[in-house]
C-alpha positions in Angstrom: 15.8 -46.3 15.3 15.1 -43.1 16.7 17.6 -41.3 18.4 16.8 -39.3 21.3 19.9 -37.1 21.6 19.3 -35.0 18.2 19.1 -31.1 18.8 16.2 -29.5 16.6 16.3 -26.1 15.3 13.4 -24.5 13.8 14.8 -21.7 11.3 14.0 -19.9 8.3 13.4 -17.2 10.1 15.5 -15.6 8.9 17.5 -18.1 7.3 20.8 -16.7 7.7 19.8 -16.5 11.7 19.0 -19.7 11.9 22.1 -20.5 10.3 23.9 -18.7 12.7 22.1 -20.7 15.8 23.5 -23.5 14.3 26.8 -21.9 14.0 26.6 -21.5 18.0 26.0 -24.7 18.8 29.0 -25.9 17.3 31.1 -23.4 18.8 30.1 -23.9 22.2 30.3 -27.9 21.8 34.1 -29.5 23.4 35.0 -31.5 20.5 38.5 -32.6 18.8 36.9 -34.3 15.9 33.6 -34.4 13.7 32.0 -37.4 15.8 32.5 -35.1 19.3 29.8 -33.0 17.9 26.1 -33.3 19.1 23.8 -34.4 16.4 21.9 -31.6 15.2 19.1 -30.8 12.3 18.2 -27.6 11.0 14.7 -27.2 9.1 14.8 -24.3 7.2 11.2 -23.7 5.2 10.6 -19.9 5.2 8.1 -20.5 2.2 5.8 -21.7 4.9 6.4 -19.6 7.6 4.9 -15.8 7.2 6.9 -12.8 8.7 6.7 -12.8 12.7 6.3 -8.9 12.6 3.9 -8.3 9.9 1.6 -11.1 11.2 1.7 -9.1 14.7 1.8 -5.1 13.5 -1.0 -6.1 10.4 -2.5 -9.2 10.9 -6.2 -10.3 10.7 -8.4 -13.0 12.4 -8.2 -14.3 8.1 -4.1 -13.7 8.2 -1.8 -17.2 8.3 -0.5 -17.7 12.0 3.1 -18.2 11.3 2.8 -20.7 14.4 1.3 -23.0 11.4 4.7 -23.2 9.5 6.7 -23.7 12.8 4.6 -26.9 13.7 5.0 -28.2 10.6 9.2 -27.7 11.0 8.5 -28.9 14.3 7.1 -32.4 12.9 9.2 -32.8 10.2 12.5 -32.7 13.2 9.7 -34.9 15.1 10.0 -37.5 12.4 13.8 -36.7 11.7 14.7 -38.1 15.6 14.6 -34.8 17.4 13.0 -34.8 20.9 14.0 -31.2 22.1 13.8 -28.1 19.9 14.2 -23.8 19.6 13.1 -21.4 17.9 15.7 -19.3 16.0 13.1 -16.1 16.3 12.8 -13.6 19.0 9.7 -12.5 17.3 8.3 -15.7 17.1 8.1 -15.6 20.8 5.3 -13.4 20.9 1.9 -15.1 22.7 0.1 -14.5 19.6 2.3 -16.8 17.9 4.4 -18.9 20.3 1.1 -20.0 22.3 -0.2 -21.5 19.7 2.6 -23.0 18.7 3.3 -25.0 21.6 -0.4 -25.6 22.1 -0.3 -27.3 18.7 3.0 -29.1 19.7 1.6 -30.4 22.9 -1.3 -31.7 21.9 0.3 -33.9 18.8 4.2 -34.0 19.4 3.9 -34.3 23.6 7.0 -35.5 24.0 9.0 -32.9 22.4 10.9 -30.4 24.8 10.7 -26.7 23.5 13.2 -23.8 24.5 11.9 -20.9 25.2 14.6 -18.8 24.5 13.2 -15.5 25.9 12.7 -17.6 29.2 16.5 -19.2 29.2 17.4 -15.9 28.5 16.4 -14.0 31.2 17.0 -16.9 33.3 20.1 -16.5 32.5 20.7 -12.8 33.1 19.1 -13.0 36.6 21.5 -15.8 37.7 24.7 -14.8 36.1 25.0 -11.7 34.4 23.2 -9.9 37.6 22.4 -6.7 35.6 18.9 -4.6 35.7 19.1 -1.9 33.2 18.3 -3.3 29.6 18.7 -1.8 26.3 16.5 -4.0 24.2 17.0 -3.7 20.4 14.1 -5.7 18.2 12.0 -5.8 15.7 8.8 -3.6 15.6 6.7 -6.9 16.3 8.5 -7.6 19.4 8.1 -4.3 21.0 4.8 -3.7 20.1 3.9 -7.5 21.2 5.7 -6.6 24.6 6.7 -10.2 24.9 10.0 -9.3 26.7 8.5 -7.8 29.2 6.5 -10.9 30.5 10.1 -12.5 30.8 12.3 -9.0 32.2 9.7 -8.3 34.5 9.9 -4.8 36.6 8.5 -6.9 40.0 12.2 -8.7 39.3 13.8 -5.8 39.5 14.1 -5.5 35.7 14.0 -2.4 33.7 13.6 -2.6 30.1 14.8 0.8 28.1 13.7 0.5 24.8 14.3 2.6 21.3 11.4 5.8 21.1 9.4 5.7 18.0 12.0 6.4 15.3 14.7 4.3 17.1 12.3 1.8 16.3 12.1 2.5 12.9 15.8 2.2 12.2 16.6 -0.9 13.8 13.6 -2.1 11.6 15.4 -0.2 8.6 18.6 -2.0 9.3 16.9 -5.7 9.6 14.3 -5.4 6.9 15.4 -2.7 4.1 15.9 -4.6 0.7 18.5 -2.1 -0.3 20.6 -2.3 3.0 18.9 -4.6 5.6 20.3 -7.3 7.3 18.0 -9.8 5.5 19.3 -8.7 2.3 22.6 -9.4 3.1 23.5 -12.9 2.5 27.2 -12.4 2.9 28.3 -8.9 4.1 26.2 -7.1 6.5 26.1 -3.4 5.2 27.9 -0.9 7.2 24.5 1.5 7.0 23.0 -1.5 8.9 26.2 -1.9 10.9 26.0 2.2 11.6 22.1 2.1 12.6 22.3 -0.6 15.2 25.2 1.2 17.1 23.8 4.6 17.0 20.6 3.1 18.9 23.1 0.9 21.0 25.1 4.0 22.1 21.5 5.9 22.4 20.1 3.4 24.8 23.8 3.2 27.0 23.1 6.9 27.8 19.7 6.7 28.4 20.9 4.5 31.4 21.2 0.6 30.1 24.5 -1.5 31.2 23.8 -4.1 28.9 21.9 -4.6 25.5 19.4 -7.6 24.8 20.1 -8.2 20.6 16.2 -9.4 20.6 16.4 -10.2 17.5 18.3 -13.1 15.7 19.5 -11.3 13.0 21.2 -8.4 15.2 24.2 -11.3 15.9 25.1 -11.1 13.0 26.1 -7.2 13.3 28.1 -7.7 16.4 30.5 -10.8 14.6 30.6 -12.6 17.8 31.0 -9.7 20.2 29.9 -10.0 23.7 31.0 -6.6 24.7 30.7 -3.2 22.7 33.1 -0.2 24.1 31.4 2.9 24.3 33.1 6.1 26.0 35.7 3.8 27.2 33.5 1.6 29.2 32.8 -2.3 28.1 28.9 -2.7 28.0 28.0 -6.6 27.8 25.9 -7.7 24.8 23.1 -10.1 25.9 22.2 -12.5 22.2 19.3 -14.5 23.4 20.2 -17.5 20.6 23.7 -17.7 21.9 21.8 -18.5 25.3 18.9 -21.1 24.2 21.7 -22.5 21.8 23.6 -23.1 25.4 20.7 -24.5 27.0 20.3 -27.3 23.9 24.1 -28.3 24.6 23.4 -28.9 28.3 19.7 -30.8 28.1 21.4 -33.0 25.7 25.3 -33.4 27.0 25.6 -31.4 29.1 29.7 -32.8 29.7 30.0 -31.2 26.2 29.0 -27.5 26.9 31.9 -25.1 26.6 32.5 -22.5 29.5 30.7 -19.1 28.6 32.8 -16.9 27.1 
């Protein structure tokens, strides 16, 4: 029997991120005991799904759409039950990928809900947060793909301040070095990943941001849960998209479960 109340999350993308998506859900479910939890199925296949960012920065017309490898984890959680689904990747959300993507879904799983969680997330910043001035931190892919500015749009008011060219670099440095990257860290996250991603947090605070977009899913797992960083004495709010969409599951599903925002 199929059940429709089963959330779906598409991860391997990193795997520890999507890991960590899955982690939120939990923690922002009320429950006492195991059987108050939502029912919930991670697919985790990375051997089919190519990197987001080198598809976008180096990708040919011949180079494997990673939007391939997320339909198939969207089928196989079509077949396991699940009727609405995320993405654990910011980068995945780029048109180039997410558009075909839900084209594919659309046309042979129609009934399955997807969360855009660039959408739910600035959704969410425009109706509660109320701030303007965004430090976004992401991969390479993302900026150069722009995607987050067809969701923080300037006609809204929004202003997106972004790492300069060797910013960019580190913050790709600390998500995809072998030596010291956040990808490479199964366990520990280094503290020269942990050191890059604050120096370009503090950068983009002076350069005018109140609050900083982690636009990628692996950046969470710098800030251990933190949904503030102090800089000069001042508490800037840090904005993690997953924490968001991972929200928005809880509430399509049950919604009486959903924790208040922390």
């Amino acid at each position: 029997m199929v059940q429709m109340n089963i959330i779906g999350v598409i991860g391997g993308i990193g795997p520890q991120a999507g890991l960590d998506f899955v982690q939120k859900i939990f923690s922002n479910t009320l429950a006492v005991k195991d059987q108050d939890h939502l029912n919930c199925i991670l697919v985790s296949c990375p051997s089919i799904i190519p990197d987001r960012t080198g598809f976008l920065l180096h990708g040919t017309k011949e180079s494997e759409n990673p939007a391939s490898g997320m339909y198939e984890s969207a089928r196989r959680l079509y077949i396991a039950g699940v009727r609405t689904v995320a993405v654990a990747c910011n980068t995945a959300h780029a048109g180039q990928i997410f558009a075909p993507f839900c084209s594919m879904v659309i046309e042979s799983l129609p009934d399955l809900r997807i969360v855009n969680m660039l959408e739910t997330c600035a959704s969410y910043v425009r109706e509660s947060l109320r701030v303007y001035r965004l430090g976004l931190l992401a991969t390479k892919g993302t900026h150069q793909s722009r995607v987050y500015h067809e969701y923080f749009r300037e006609g809204d008011g929004f202003r997106l301040i972004e790492p300069d060219a060797d910013g960019q670099e580190r913050v790709h440095d600390a998500i995809y070095n072998e030596d010291y990257g956040i990808k490479a860290s199964s366990q520990k996250i280094s503290s020269k990943a942990i050191d890059l991603i604050n120096r370009e947090i503090s950068s983009l605070v002076g350069r005018g941001a109140e609050a900083i977009i982690l636009g990628c899913t692996e950046l969470p797992l710098v800030m251990a849960g933190l949904t503030t960083i102090p800089i000069n004495g001042v508490n800037f709010p840090i904005i993690d998209p997953g924490l968001v969409a991972a929200r928005r599951l809880i509430e399509l599903t049950a919604p009486e479960k959903l924790k208040s925002f922390p």
